[in-house]
Structure formats: structure tokens, C-alpha cells
C-alpha positions as semicolon CSV with decimal commas, in nm:
position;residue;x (nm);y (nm);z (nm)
1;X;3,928;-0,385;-4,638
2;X;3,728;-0,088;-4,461
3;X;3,477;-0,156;-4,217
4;X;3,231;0,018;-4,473
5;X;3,326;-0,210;-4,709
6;X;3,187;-0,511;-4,499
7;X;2,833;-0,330;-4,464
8;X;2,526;-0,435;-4,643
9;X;2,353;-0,136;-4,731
10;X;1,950;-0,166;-4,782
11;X;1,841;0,178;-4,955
12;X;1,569;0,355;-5,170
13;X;1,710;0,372;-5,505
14;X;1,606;0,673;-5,763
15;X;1,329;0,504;-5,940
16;X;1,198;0,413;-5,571
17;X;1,327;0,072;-5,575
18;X;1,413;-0,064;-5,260
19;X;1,786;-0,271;-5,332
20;X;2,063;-0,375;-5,180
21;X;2,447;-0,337;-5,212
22;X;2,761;-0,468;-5,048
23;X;2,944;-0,819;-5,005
24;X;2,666;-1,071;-4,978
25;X;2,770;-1,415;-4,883
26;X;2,579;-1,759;-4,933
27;X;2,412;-1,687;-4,587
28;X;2,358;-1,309;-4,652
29;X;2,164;-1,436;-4,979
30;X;1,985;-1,695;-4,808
31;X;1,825;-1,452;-4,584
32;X;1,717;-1,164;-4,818
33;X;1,582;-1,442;-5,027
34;X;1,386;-1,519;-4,764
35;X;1,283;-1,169;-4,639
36;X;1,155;-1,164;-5,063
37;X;1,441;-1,033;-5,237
38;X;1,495;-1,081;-5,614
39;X;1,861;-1,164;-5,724
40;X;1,863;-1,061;-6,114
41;X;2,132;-1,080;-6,280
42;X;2,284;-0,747;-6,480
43;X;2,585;-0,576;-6,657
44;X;2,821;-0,495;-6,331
45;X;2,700;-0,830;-6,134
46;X;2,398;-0,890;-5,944
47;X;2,103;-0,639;-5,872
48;X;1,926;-0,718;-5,567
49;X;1,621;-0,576;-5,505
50;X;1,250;-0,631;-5,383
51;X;0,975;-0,692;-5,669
52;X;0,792;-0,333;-5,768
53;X;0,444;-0,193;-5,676
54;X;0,406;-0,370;-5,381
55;X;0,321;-0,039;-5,199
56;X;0,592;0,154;-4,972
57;X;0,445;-0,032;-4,650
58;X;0,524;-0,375;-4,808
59;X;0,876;-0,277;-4,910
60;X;0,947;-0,123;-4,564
61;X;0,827;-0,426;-4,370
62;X;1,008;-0,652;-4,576
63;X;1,343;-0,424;-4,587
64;X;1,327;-0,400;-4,236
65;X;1,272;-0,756;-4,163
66;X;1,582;-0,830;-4,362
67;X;1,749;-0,568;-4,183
68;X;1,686;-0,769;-3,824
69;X;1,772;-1,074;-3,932
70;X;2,125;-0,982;-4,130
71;X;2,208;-0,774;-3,807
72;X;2,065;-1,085;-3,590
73;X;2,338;-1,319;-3,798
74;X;2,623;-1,074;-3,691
75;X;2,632;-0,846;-4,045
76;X;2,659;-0,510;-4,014
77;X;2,363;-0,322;-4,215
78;X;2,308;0,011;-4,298
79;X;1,890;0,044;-4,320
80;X;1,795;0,357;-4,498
81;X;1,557;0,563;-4,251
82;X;1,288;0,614;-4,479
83;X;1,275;0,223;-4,491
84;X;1,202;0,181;-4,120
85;X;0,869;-0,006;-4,045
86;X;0,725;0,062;-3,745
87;X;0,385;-0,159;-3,667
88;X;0,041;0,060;-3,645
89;X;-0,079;0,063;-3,276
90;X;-0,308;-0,215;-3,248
91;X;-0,609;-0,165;-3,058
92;X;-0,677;-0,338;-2,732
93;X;-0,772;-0,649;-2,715
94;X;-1,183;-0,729;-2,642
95;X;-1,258;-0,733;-2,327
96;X;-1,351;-1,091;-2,209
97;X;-1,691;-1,200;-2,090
98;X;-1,711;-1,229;-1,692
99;X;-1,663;-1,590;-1,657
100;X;-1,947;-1,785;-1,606
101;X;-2,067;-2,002;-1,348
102;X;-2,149;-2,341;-1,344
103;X;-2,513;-2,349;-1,395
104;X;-2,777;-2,541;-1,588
105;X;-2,887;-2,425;-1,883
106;X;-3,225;-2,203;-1,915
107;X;-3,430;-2,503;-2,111
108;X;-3,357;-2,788;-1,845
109;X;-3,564;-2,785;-1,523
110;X;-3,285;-2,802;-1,222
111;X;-3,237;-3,079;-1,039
112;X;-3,323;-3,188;-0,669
């Protein structure tokens, strides 16, 4: 057995179908189900793949999420480029209000 032979591979397919191929293990399954991948079954085995039309930015999140956490549990994964998801840049945070001090509010009189 190659070392290639051992890698899951997480790709773009043809019809734009993000699947996966390789030797997946009870564990290996366990995780892609949870990162939202269908197992269904078909002529040569098992196709697994991520539902459809669920927009490129879905599928890439998702691929690459399954991508950390097969590599995380030791697999070796091959992760298609185009399927990278890298977060927007989130703006900064509001800025806080200066802290306030401890005063009375404006409708009661102060005390003496």
C-alpha cells in the first residue's frame, strides 16, 4: 500500500460537486458526517459528497472544516485549493463606552 493510497482526497468534481475519495474508516465517516457529508450509496461503492446548491462559500467552509479535523485525527488529506475557506476580515470590534462613574442618577436629588 502507497502512501497515496492512505490519503483522503476532498476535491471539486466536474459537475461542481464537492466529494470525497480514498479509504474512509468508521472514524473518517464519523467526521465528514459531521462536517455535513452525504454517504449515498452507488454502482462502484459509496459516493460521498456534500448536498448541492448550497453556494461555493458553504461547500468550502464545510470541505475545509472536514479537512482540519481528518488532518487533526492523524489522516492525511489532500484539500483541493479551490476548496480553501479563508474567513472575511471582520471588522473591529465597537469601541466601548468610557466607563462610568459611580454617580446618582439625573432624576434623584443627591444626598447629604
Amino acid at each position: 500500500m502507497t502512501p497515496d493510497d492512505e490519503t483522503i482526497r476532498i476535491t471539486r468534481g466536474q459537475g461542481g460537486e464537492v466529494e470525497v475519495s480514498g479509504r474512509i474508516d468508521a472514524v473518517a465517516k464519523e467526521v465528514l458526517l459531521r462536517a455535513g457529508f452525504l454517504f449515498l450509496p452507488a454502482l462502484r461503492g459509496v459516493w460521498i459528497r456534500l448536498p448541492f446548491d448550497l453556494g461555493r462559500e458553504w461547500e468550502n467552509r464545510h470541505a475545509t472544516w472536514a479537512a482540519g479535523m481528518l488532518s487533526t485525527a492523524r489522516y492525511r488529506v489532500h484539500l483541493d485549493p479551490d476548496l480553501r475557506y479563508t474567513p472575511p476580515d471582520e471588522p473591529d470590534a465597537p469601541a466601548r463606552p468610557p466607563a462610568m462613574s459611580a454617580q446618582a442618577p439625573p432624576s434623584r436629588p443627591k444626598r447629604r
